[in-house]
N, C-alpha and C positions, 0 to 999 in steps of 0.2 A: 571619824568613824564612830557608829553607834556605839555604845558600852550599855550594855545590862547585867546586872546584878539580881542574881536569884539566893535565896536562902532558903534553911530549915526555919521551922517557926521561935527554935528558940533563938536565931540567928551564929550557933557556934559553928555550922558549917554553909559554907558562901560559896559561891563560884562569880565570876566575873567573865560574861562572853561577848566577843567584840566582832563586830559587822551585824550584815542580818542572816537572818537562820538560812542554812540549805532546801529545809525542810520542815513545813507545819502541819503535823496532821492530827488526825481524832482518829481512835483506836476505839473498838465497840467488842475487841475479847473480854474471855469474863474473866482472863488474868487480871486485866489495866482496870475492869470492874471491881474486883477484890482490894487490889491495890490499892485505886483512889478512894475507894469508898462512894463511888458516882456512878453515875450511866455509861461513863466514857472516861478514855485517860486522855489528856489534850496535850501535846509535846513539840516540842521545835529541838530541831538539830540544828548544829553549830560544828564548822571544822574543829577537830582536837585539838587543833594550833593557836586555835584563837580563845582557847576557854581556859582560865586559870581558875585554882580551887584553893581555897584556905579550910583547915578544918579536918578534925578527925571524921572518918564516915565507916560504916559497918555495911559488909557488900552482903545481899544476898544473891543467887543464883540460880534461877529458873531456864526451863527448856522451851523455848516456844513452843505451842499447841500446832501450828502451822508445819514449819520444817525442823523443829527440834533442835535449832541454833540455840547457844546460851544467851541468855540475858541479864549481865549483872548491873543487879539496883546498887545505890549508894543511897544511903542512908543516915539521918542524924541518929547515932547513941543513945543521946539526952532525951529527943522529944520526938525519936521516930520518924519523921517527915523525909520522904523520897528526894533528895537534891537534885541529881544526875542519874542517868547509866549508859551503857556502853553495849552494842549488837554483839555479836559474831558478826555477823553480815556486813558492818559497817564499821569495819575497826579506826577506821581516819576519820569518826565524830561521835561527838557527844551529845546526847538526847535530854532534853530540862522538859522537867513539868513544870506548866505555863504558869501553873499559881503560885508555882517558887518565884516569878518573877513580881507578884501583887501589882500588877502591872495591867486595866481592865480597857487600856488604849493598845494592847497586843495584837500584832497585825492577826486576821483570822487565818484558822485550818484552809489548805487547798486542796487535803487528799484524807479522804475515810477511810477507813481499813474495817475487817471484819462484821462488816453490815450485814452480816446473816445474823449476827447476833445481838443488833441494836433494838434499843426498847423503842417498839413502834411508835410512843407518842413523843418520839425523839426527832423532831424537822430539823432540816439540813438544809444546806444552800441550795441550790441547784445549779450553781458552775465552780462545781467543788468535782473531782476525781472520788469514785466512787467503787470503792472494791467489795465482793463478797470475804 
């Protein structure tokens, strides 16, 4: 079974998730924009069963824009860096940013979310799942 290992940048907080993700997509709110600091937040879900976490993390909690479900971030302390979070929506997995993984062989996103709000000189696949 695959194992990946994602981390904070200072590396005090880790996670380890095994198999392959449920779910890869790219996010184009201007939450995941603030957040990442980019054009898009890029993230893979993993079952909560299969993802263990080492490491103190600081949650913050945001209301979706969409349906106003929470959204708690997990966060390093130390060096700030988003490790994990957790839906309402989706209480049985765990969501990683793809860069916690440093990993640039990550299988691709399958599904866009919020493309009314993508920076148009933003190209996309085109047998990608494509939501407004």
């Amino acid at each position: 079974m695959t194992e990946r290992e994602a981390s904070c940048s200072c590396g005090q907080l880790r996670l380890v998730a095994k198999g392959e993700p449920i779910r890869i997509s790219m996010c184009h709110c201007l939450a995941c924009q603030r957040r990442t600091g980019s054009a898009f937040g890029f993230q893979a879900r993993f079952p909560a069963d299969r993802v263990s976490i080492e490491g103190r993390s600081t949650e913050f909690v945001r209301l979706s824009d969409e349906d106003g479900r929470a959204r708690h971030f997990h966060f390093c302390p130390e060096c700030g860096a988003t490790v994990y979070y957790r839906l309402a929506d989706a209480p049985d997995a765990i969501a990683v940013p793809i860069g916690g993984f440093a990993d640039p062989s990550f299988p691709a996103p399958r599904i866009s979310i919020y493309e009314a709000r993508r920076h148009p000189w933003l190209s996309l696949p085109p047998d990608m799942e494509h939501h407004d």
